[in-house]
C-alpha positions in Angstrom: -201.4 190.0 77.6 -200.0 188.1 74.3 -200.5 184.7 74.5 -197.5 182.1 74.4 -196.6 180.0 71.4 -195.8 177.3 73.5 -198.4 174.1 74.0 -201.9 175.0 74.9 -201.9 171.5 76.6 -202.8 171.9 80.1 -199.6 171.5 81.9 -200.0 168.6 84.1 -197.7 166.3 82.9 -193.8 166.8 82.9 -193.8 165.7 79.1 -190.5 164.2 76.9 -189.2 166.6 74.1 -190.0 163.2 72.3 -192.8 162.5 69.7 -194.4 159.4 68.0 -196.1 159.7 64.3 -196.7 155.6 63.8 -196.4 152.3 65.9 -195.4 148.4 64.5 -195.9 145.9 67.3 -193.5 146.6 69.9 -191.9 149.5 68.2 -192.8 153.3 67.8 -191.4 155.7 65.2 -190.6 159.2 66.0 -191.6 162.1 63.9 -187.6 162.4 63.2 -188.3 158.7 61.6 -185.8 157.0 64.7 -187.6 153.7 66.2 -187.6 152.9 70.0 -188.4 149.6 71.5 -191.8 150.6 73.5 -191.7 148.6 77.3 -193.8 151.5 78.3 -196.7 149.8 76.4 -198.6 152.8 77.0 -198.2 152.8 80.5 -199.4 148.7 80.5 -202.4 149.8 77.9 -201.1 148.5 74.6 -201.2 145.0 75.4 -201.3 143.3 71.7 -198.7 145.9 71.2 -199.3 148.8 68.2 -201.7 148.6 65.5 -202.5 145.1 65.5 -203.8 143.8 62.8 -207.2 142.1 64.7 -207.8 145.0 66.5 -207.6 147.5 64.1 -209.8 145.5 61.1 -212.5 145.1 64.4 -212.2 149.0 64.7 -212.2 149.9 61.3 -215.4 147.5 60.5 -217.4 148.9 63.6 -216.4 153.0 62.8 -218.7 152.1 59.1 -221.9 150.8 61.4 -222.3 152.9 64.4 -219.8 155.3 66.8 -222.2 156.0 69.5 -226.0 155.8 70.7 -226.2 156.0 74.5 -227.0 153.6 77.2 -230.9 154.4 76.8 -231.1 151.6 74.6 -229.6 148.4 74.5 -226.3 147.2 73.3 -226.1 143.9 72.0 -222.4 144.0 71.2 -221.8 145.3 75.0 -224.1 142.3 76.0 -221.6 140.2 74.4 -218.1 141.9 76.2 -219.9 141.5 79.4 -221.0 137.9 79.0 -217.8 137.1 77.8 -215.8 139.0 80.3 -218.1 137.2 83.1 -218.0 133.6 81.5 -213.9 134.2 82.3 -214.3 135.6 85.7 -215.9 135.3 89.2 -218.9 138.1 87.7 -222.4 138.3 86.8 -222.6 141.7 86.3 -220.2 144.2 84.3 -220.6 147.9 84.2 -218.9 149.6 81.3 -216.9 152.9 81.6 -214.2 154.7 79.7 -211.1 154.6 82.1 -209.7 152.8 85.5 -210.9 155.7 87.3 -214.5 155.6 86.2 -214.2 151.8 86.7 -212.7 152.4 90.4 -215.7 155.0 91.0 -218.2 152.4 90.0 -216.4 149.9 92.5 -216.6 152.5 95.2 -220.2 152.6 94.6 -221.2 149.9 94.3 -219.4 148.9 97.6 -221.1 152.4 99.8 -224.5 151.2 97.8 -224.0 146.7 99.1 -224.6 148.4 103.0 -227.2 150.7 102.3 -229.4 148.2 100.2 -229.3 145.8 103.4 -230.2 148.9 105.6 -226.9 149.7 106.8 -225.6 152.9 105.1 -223.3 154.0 107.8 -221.1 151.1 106.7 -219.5 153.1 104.0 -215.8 153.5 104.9 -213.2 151.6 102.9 -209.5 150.2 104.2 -206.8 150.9 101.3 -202.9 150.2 101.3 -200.0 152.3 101.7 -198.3 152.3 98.3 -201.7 152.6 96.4 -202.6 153.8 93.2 -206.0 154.2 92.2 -206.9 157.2 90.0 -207.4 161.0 89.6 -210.7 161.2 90.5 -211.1 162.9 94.1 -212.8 159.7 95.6 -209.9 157.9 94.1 -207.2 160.3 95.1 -208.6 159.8 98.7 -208.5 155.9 98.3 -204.8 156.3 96.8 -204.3 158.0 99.8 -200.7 159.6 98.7 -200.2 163.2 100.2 -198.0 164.4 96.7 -201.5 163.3 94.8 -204.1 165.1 97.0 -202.0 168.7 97.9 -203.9 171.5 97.0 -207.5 170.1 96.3 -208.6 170.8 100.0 -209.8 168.3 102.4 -209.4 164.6 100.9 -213.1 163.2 100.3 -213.9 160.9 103.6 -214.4 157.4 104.0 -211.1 155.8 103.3 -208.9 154.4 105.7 -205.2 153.2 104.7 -202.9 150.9 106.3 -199.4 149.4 105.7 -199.2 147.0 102.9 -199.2 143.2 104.2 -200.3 144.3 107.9 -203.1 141.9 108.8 -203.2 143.3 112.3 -203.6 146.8 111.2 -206.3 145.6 108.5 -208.3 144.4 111.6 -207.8 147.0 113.8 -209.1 149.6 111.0 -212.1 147.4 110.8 -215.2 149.4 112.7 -219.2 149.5 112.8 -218.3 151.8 109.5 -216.3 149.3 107.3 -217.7 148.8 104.1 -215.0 146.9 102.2 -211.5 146.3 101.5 -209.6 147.6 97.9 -206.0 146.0 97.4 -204.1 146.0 93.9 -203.0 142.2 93.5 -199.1 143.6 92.3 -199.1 147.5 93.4 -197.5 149.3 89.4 -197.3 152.8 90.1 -196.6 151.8 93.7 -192.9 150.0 92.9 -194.4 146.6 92.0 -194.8 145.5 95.4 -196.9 142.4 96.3 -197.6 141.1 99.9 -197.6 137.4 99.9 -200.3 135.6 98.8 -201.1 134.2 102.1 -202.1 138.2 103.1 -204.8 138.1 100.2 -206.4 134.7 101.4 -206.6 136.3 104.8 -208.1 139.6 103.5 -211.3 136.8 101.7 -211.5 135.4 104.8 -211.9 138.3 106.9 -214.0 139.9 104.4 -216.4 136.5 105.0 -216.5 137.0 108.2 -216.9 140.5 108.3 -219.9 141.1 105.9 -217.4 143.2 104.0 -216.6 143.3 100.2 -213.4 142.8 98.6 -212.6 144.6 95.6 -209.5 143.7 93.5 -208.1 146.9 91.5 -207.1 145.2 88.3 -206.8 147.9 86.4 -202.7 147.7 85.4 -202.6 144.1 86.7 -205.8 142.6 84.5 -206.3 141.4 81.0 -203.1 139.1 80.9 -200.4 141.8 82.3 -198.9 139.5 85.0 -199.2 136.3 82.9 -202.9 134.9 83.8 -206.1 137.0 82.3 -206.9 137.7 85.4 -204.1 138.1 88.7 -206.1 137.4 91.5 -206.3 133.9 89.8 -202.2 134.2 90.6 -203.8 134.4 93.8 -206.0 131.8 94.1 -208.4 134.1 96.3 -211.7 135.4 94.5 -212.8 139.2 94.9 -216.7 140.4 94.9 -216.0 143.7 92.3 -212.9 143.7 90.1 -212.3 147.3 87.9 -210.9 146.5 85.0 -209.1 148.9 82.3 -206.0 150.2 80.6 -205.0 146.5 78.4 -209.2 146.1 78.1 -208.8 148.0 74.9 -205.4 147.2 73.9 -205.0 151.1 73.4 -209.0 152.0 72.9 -210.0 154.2 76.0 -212.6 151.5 77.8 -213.1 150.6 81.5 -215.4 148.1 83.1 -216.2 147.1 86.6 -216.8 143.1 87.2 -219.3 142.4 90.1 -221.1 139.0 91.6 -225.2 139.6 91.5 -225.0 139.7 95.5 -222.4 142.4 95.4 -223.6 144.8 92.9 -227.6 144.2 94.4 -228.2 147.7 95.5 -227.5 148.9 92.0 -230.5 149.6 90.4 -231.6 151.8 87.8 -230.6 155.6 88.1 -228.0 154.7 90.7 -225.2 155.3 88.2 -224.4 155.9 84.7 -222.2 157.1 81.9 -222.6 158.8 78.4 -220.0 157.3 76.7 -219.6 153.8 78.6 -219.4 150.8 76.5 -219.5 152.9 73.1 -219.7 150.5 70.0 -216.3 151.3 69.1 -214.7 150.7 73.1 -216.8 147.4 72.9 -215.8 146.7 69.5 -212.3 146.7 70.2 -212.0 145.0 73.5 -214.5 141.6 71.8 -211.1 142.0 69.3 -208.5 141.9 72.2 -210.3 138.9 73.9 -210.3 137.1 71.1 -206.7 137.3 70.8 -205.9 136.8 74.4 -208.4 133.9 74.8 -206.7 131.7 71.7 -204.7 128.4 73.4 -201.2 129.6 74.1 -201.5 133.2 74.7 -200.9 133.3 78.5 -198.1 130.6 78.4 -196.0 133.2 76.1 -196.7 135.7 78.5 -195.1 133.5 81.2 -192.6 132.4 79.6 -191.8 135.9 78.0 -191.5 136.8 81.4 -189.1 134.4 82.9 -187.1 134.9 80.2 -186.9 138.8 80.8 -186.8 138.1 84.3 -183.6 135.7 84.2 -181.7 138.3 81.5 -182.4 141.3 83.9 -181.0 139.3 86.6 -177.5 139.1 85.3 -177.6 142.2 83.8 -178.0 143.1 88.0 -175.3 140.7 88.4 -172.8 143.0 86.0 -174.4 146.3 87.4 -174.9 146.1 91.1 -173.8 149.9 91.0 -176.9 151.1 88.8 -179.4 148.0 89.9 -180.5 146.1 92.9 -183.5 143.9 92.0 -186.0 142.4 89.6 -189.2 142.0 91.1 -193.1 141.6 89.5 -194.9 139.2 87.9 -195.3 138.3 83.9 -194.5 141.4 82.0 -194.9 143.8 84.7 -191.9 144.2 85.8 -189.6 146.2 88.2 -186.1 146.9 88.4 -185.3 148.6 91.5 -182.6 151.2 90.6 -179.5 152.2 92.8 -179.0 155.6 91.3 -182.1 157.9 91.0 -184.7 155.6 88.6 -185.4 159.2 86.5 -181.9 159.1 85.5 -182.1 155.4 84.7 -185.4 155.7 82.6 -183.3 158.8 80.7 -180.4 156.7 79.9 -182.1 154.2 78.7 -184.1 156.5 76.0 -181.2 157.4 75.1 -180.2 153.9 73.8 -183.9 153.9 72.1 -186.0 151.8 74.8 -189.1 153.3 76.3 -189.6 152.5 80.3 -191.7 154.4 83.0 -190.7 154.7 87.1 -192.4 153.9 89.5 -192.2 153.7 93.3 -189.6 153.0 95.7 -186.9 154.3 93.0 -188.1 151.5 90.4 -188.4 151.3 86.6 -190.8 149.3 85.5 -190.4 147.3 82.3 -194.0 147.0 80.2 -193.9 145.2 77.3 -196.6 144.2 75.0 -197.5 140.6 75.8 -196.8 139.7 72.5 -193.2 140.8 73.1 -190.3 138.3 71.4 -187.6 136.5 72.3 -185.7 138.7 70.1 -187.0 141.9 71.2 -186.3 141.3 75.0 -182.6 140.2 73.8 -183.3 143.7 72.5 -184.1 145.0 75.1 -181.5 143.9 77.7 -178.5 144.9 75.1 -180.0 148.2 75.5 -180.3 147.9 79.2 -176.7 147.2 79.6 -175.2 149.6 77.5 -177.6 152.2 79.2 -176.0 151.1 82.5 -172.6 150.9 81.5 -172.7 155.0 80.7 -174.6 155.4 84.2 -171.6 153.7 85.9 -169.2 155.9 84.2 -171.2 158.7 84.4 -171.0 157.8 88.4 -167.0 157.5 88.2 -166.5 160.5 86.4 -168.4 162.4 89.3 -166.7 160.7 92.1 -162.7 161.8 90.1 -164.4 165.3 90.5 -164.8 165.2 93.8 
């Protein structure tokens, strides 16, 4: 057997013949030297866009100090991230991971672990949403609950129980002796950026109340300033008992945490979980650098206005395009553009004119900027978008004089 000179890479991901060597901001540069405007933002990761200059001094001076040492002792520059991170939210408690997934685990925990500290372990089940994303993990493939996610890694682990988005009779129907919580995205990303209405959220707090039941807000696309507050459930107005938190934590650094009230996260004592790498000096050094940029006065109001601004441009691009686009929906700079043709051919086109997007659900591109995106950028951006869709159109006629 001779072995293949083609990428040793495990091949799970459907990869771009397209590769990056250096990043400015909102820009990447290909290895060829072209630059593309990146509204991918790593996939809603690189928040404070490439290389910024806080976040990479921060690294830089932590990588001469210390790079790792293990939870067994403590962490004073972790104790810091998590009393800053709960001096912002609803928390008392943060746990510190490496990814959303790890930080979703920890929420899944700590929700089974609330019931069985009060003496009710058979209270473990949790309701999730049609539409879901939530990780890769197996108990996070289960809560996702999507059939193209789980195929071929046998039964899906147990205890998750999913209902139509924005159903408030079918949330209380699935509620049972067994119920342990409920897990909602506050703006679904990989799901098409779909939102039930805010009235649907307050209802899920107050059946929760009633219920005994925690609510846990996955915030790992939607948190750290991605849909123009630092937080979206505080879009909301409706406060969740465990929040995980990742992706723009580390404005491109690999860190995950999990925000919990002392009440929620009481059965968590010591030995009842863990991680090796969680809250590394260098993860916490970076993500103390990206609050301090996202906490300055003004931050969130560019985000927000950043996003009407994209949001309004988009629109009449729609207006020009209605063969190729149907809708802007989302909030701050996660946005959706819900595609009339086939959104892969849409994301293609619109590499081709040097601007970086990823689909989504419900045949959407979704449209990531870094939050410190410009004015002139998203001009940019939309040029890009229109000439993009101006080929698809022709594309579409040239097809239809063929048949």
């Amino acid at each position: 057997m001779t072995k293949s000179a083609t990428s040793h890479l495990l091949p799970v991901f459907a990869r771009v013949d397209l590769g990056f060597e250096r990043g400015e901001g909102a820009w990447l540069i290909a290895t060829n030297g072209e630059r593309y405007l990146d509204f991918t933002s790593g996939v809603a990761v690189n928040a404070l866009g490439h290389c910024h200059p806080h976040l990479v001094a921060a690294l830089q001076e932590q990588a001469t100090k210390l790079w790792h040492m293990s939870n067994l002792f403590k962490s004073p520059d972790g104790e810091r991230l998590a009393a800053r991170l709960c001096e912002v939210s609803f928390a008392d408690l943060v746990f510190f991971a490496n990814s959303g997934a790890e930080a979703m685990e920890c929420a899944i925990k700590i929700t089974r672990k609330y019931h069985a500290a009060k003496g009710n372990p058979e209270r473990y089940r949790i309701i999730t949403f049609e539409g879901a994303f939530h990780g890769r993990t197996l108990a996070t493939l289960a809560a996702t609950g999507s059939a193209k996610y789980l195929e071929g890694f046998g039964p899906p682990m147990d205890g998750f129980d999913q209902v139509p988005l924005g159903d408030l009779d079918a949330v209380k129907k699935a509620i049972g002796p067994h119920t342990a919580g409920i897990l909602i995205e506050p703006l679904q990303g990989e799901g098409g950026v779909r939102a039930a209405p805010h009235a649907f959220f307050k209802a899920l707090r107050q059946l929760c109340d009633d219920k005994g039941l925690l609510l846990i807000f996955d915030e790992v696309q939607t948190g750290m300033g991605r849909t123009g507050e630092l937080f979206a459930h505080k879009r909301l107005g409706v406060t969740p008992d465990v929040m995980p938190l990742a992706k723009a934590l580390g404005g491109g650094f690999p860190i995950g945490a999990c925000l919990a009230t002392a009440d929620a996260a009481a059965g968590m004592t010591p030995g009842s979980h863990g991680s090796t790498f969680g809250g590394n000096p260098l993860a916490v050094a970076v993500a103390n650098a990206v609050l301090d940029v996202m906490l300055k006065p003004g931050f969130f109001e560019h985000v927000q206005k950043m996003s009407l601004l994209l949001k309004q441009k988009l629109a009449s691009v729609i207006d020009r395009h209605p063969d190729v686009l149907a809708e802007v929906r989302g909030e701050g700079l996660l946005i959706g553009l819900k595609a009339v043709v086939p959104s892969a051919d849409l994301v293609t086109a619109l590499r081709a004119q040097n601007l970086l997007t990823v689909g989504a659900g419900e045949n959407v591109v979704r449209f990531l900027p870094p939050l410190i995106v410009t004015e002139t950028e998203i001009e940019e951006a939309v040029q890009r978008l229109d000439r993009a869709c101006t080929a698809l159109s022709g594309d579409q006629l040239k097809r239809a004089a063929g048949r």
